[in-house]
N, C-alpha and C positions, 0 to 999 in steps of 0.2 A: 699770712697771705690769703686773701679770698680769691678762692677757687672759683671759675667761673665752669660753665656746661658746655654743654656743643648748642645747648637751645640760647644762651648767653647774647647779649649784644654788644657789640664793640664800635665803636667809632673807627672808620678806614675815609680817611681824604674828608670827604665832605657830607657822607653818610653814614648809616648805622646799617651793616651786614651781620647776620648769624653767624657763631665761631661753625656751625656746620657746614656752613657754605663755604664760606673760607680753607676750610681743612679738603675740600674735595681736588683742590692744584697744589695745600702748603704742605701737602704730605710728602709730594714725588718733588722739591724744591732738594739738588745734591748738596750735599755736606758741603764743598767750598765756598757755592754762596751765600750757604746759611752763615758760614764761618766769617765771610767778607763783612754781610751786611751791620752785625753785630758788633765787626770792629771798628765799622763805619761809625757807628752810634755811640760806640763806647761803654757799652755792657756787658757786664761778662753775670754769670749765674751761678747760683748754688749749689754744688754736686748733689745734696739730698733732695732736689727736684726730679731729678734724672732716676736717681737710685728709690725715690718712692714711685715713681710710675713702673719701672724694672720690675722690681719687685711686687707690685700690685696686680702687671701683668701677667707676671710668670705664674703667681701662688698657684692660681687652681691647676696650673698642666703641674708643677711640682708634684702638689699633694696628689694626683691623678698618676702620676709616676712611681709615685711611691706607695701607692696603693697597689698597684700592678706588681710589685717587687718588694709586698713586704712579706712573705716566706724566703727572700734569696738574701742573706748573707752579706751581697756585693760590696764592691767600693764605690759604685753610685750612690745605691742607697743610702749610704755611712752620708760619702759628701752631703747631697741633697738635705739631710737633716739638719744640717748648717746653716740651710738655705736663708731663714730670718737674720743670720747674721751677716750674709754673704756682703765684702767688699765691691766698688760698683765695676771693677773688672772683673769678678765675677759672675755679678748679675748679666753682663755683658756678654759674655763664653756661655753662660749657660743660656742667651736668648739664640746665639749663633748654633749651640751644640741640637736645639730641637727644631732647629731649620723647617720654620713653618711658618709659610706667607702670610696666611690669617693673620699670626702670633704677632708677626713683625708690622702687618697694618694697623693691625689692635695698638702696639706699643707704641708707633709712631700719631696715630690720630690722639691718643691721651696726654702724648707727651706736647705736641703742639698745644695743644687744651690748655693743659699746667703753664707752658713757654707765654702762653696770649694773656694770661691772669696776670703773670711775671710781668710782662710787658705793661701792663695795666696799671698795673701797683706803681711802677716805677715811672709812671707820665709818659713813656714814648710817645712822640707827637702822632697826629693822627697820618701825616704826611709820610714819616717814616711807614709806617702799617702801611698804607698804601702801596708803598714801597715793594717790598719784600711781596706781598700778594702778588702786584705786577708782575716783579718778579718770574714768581710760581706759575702764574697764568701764560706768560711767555714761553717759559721750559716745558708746559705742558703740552704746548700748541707745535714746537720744534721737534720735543721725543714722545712725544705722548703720554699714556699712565702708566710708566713705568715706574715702581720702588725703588730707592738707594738701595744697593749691599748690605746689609747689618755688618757684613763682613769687614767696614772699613768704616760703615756711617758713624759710629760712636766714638770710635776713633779719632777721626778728621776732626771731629766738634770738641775734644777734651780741652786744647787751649781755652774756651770758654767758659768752663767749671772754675770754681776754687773751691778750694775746703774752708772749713772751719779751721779756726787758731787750734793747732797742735795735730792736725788729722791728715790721715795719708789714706788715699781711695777711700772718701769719705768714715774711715774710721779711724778711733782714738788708739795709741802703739799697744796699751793693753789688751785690747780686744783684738788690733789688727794681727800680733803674734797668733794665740791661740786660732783664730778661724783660719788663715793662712796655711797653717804647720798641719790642722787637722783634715782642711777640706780644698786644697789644690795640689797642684802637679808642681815638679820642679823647674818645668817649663812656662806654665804662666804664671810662676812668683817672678820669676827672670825676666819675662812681657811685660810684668807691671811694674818691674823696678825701670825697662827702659821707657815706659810712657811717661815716668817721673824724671827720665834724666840719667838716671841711674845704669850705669855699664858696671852687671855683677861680672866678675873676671871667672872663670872656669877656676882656676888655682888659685890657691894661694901662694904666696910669691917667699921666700928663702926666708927673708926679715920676719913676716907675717908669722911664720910656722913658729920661726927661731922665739917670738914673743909671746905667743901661746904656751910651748913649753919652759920660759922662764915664769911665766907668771905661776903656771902651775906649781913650779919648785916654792916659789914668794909666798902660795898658799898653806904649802906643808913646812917652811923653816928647814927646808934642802937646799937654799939656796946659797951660794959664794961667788964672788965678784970671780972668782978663778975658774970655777965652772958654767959659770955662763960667758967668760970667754971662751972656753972649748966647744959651748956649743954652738955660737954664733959664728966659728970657726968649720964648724963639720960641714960637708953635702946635704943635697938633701935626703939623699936616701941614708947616709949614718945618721942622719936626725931622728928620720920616722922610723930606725931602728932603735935609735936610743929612746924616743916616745916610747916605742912597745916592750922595753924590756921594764921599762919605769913604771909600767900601765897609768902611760898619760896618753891622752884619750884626744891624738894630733894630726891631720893628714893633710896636704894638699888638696883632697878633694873636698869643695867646699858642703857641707851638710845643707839640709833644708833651715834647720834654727838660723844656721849663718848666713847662709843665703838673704834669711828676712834682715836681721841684726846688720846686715851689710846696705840694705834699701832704705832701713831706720836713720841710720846711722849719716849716711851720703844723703838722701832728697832734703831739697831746700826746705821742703815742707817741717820736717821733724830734727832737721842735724840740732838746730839751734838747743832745744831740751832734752835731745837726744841722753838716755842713760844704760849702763849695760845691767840687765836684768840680775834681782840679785839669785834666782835659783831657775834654774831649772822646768820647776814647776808649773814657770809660768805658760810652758807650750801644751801643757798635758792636762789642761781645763777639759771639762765638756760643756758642748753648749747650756746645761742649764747653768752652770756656775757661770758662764758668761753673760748671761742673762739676767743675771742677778744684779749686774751690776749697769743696770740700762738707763738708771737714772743719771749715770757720770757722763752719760752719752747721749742726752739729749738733744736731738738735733738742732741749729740756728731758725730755722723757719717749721711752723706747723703750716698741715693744708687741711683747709676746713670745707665744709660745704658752702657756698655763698655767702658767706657771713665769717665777719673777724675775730676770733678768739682764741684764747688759748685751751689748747689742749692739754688735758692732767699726763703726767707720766703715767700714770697706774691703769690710764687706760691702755695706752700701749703696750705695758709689761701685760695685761689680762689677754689683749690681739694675740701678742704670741702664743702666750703660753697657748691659750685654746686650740690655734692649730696645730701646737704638738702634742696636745690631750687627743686629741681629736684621732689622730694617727697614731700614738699609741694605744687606744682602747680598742681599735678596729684591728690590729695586733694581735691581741690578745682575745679577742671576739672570735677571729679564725684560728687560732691552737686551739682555744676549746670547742670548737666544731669538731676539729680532724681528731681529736683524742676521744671525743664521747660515741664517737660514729667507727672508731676500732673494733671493740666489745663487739659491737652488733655482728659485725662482719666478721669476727670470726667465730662467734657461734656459729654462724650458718657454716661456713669451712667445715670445723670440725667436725659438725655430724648433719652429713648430708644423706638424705631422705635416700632407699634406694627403693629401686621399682621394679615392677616383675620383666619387665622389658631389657633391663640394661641400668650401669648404674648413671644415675641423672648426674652429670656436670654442670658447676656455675663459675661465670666468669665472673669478677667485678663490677656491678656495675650500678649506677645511679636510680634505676629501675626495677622494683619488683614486678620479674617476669613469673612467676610460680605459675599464679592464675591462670597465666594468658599458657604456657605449655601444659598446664591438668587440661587446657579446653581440647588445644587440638591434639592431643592425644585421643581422646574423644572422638573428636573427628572424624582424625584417621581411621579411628577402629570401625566408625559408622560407615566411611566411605569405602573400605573394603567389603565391608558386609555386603552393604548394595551393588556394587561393582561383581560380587564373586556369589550370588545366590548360593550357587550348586558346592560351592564349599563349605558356606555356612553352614549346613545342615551338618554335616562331618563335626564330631566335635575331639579337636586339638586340643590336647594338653599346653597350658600354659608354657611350661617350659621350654616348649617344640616355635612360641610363635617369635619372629625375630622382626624387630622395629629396625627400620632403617633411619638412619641419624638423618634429620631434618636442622639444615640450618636457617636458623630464625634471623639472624643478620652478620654482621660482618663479627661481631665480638661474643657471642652465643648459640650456643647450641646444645639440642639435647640425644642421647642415645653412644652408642661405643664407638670410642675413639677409633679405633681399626676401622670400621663402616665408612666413617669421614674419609679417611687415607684410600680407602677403597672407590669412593663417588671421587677425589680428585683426581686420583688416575685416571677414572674412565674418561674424566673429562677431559683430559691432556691426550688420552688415545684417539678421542672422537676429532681432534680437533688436528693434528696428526695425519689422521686418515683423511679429513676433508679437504687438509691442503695438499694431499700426494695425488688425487684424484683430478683438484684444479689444474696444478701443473703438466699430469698425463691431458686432459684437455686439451691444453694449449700445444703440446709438443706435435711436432711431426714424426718423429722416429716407430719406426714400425708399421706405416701407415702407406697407401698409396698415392698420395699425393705429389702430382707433377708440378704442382705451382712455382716451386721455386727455380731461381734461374741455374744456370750451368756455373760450374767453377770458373769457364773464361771471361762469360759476362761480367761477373763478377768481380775480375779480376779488372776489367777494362772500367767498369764502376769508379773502380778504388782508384786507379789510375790517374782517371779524367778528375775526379776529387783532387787529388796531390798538386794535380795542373793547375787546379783551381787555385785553391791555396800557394801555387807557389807565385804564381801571377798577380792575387791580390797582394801579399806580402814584400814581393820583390820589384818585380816590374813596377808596380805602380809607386812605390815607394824611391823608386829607378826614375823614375818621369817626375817628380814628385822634384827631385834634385837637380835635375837637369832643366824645368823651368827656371827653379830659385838664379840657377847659377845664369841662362841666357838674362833673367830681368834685370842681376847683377853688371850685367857687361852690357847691355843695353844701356844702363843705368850709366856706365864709366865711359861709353861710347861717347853717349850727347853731349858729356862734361867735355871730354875731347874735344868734340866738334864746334862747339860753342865758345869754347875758347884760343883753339887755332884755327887754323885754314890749309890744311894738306891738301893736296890736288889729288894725291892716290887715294883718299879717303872717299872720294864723291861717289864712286861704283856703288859702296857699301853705304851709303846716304840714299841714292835715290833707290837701291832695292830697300832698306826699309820704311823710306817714304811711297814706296808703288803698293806699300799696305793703309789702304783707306779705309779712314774711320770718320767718318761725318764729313764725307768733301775735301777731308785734308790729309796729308801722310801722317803715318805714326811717328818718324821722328820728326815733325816738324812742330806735332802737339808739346812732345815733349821740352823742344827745344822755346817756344812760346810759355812753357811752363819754367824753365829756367829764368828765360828774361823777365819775367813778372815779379820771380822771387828775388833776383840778383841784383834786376833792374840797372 
């Protein structure tokens, strides 16, 4: 397929627009009328369209991830090393898991790009293209530039993918096992078995167990028609007791290996050549063994730069591997940084310099300070001199002079530890004292000051407050109910009057019509407002 650019020309209706132009309203177009327009036309697309933009997108925040986390151990980091193999739900999980708008406008502007080529290759008229921009230009002008969800958009649009003959989430059962079993959750194996259809059951169900532990018997020649009626006969809990005592290896809870072998097995995609693996072994690959085998998985379409041809396999096994040369040597680049920069540092430990002041402490740290604490040592000694003439002349024994610990920043310092413990007290004292001082300030106590009022003012203060409050609170909330309820019976009054004719009622008519609002009584507006509606 020839890939076209964003600077690319396309035919739309009756002229020729730039795919960048285009892409500025077909990005924020929501999943259902992308989903419509396509079925309108009768197109549906490649999953490895999808899954090479995915993955095109993601690599550099990937390797950028894994850069940042390759001293940790984790279970990210493990997965993520998968990541050239990752199936297209999880190239999908993992565009949602780094939840970044950029990411997602990045992926969507590329993927339309790839979608417009598709479109191209395949003749869609130009009238349709027209189409679907209107579309987009529409929605843009009703909700503005808002993005879909990733959280739902790739989803919504799967009915439009197909795989390759024999492939499930754009990969083939042998490779989809191993990258599954090593680099997801048991939760979205179970997502992706229901995008394909597939309802994995929590348990396995009595028969299920009961066939597992016969078969097992069938492998070892333990098996008798007699005994496997006894066990198709037992519960399930004497079953997965008679599993454990046999060490056959049975449970209702369904594993991960079966969990996949149950999506294999069931999607329409793969039932048909479905086969059960003959070892084991097959889940306990690492990526470079799976890797190995990337020519059996050659995708149906390549994408080229502007021009049609084929692409060698060998260049795509060389793509991968590179990026995982690339992140392993940078690995190993930082272990031997941190192991050759040990030595150093603990020479200096062990035998640190002492001074006639005190003995010189060092903290860790990325900076040789030596220098920089022989100067102001220096300093200080200079700056007392000058400060203290008339001592200078006195000459003090070395041992008599005592340096006060000077801290040089948050993570070093030089002179005796006691000294340091000694300058933070005073400063916790000083600090102490300046606020017992502000608060005498402020207080009145002890002082002659008339200013403030008497205990009954004060009390009548508090009072009329209470009044306050109870008046806001109750009373008005009291008037508040007692209109609703006159507007309500005003309300049921008119209906009365409007529809009978009491003669004892007129009192109470012409008092609330002797209330004038524009020249006319108030119930009479009301009553004018009935007949209008009731007519």
């Amino acid at each position: 397929m020839a890939r076209l650019t964003r600077e690319s020309m396309v035919v739309v209706g009756n002229k020729e627009l730039k795919i960048d132009d285009i892409l500025k309203t077909l990005i924020y177009l929501p999943a259902n009328q992308v989903k419509q327009f396509f079925f309108e036309i009768g197109l549906t697309i490649p999953r490895e369209l999808r899954m090479f933009v995915l993955r095109e997108v993601l690599r550099e925040k990937v390797i950028e991830t894994r850069k940042s986390r390759l001293t940790l151990a984790d279970e990210l980091n493990y997965r993520l090393s998968w990541f050239t193999e990752f199936s297209e739900t999880q190239l999908e999980n993992l565009l949602i898991f780094f939840d970044d708008p950029m990411l997602d406008k990045n992926f969507l502007e590329e993927f339309w790009t790839d979608l417009l080529s598709y479109m191209v290759e395949k003749k869609v008229l130009p009238k349709d293209m027209k189409k679907i921009i209107d579309a987009s230009m529409a929605h843009v002008k009703a909700v503005g530039l808002e993005l879909p969800s990733m959280k739902t958009y790739n989803r919504e649009l799967s009915p439009l993918f197909y795989d390759s003959l024999g492939r499930i989430d754009g990969l083939p059962p042998q490779k989809f096992r191993p990258v599954l079993y090593k680099s997801s959750t048991l939760n979205e194996i179970r997502d992706l078995g229901s995008k394909y259809g597939v309802d994995v059951p929590r348990r396995l169900k009595k028969t299920e167990l009961a066939d597992i532990i016969v078969r097992e018997l069938k492998d070892r020649g333990q098996h008798t028609e007699e005994l496997e009626n006894q066990i198709r006969a037992m519960s399930v809990i004497v079953m997965q007791r008679f599993a454990i005592d046999h060490d056959i290896k049975a449970s209702t809870e369904l594993k991960k290996e079966e969990i996949i072998e149950y999506i294999l097995a069931n999607a329409k995609e793969t039932k048909e050549a479905y086969f059960v693996p003959d070892s084991p072994q097959v889940y306990e690959k690492e990526v470079d063994e799976v890797q190995r085998h990337v020519e059996e998985q050659k995708p149906s379409i390549v994408i080229v730069e502007e021009k049609v041809e084929e692409e060698p396999v060998t260049d795509e096994v060389s793509t991968e591997e590179i990026i995982e040369e690339v992140v392993t040597e940078e690995v190993v680049e930082e272990i031997e940084t941190v192991i050759e920069e040990e030595p150093v540092f603990n020479e200096v430990k062990e035998e640190p310099k002492k001074s006639p002041q005190g003995p010189v402490q060092y903290v860790p740290s990325n900076v040789d300070l030596s220098g920089l604490i022989s100067e102001i040592k220096a300093l200080r000694v200079a700056v007392e001199e000058a400060v203290k003439p008339e001592e200078s002349a006195v000459s003090v024994p070395k041992k008599q002079v005592k340096v006060e610990a000077v801290v040089l920043n948050t993570a070093e310092f030089y002179g005796d530890p006691r000294s340091l413990k000694k300058i933070i007290k005073g400063d916790e004292a000083t600090e102490r004292e300046k606020f017992i001082e502000e608060k005498k300030a402020q207080s009145t106590i002890g002082t002659d000051k008339e200013d403030l009022p008497p205990a009954e003012i004060r009390f009548f203060k508090k009072l009329g407050k209470g009044l306050w409050r109870f008046f806001t609170k109750v009373i008005l909330k009291l008037a508040i109910i007692v209109f609703v309820v006159a507007v309500i019976l005003f309300a049921l009054y008119g209906l009365l009057e409007y529809f009978t004719d009491l003669a004892f009622l007129q009192g109470i008519s012409n008092f609330l019509n002797s209330i004038q609002i524009a020249g006319k009584g108030l119930l009479q507006h009301y009553l004018d407002l009935l007949t209008s509606l009731l007519g």
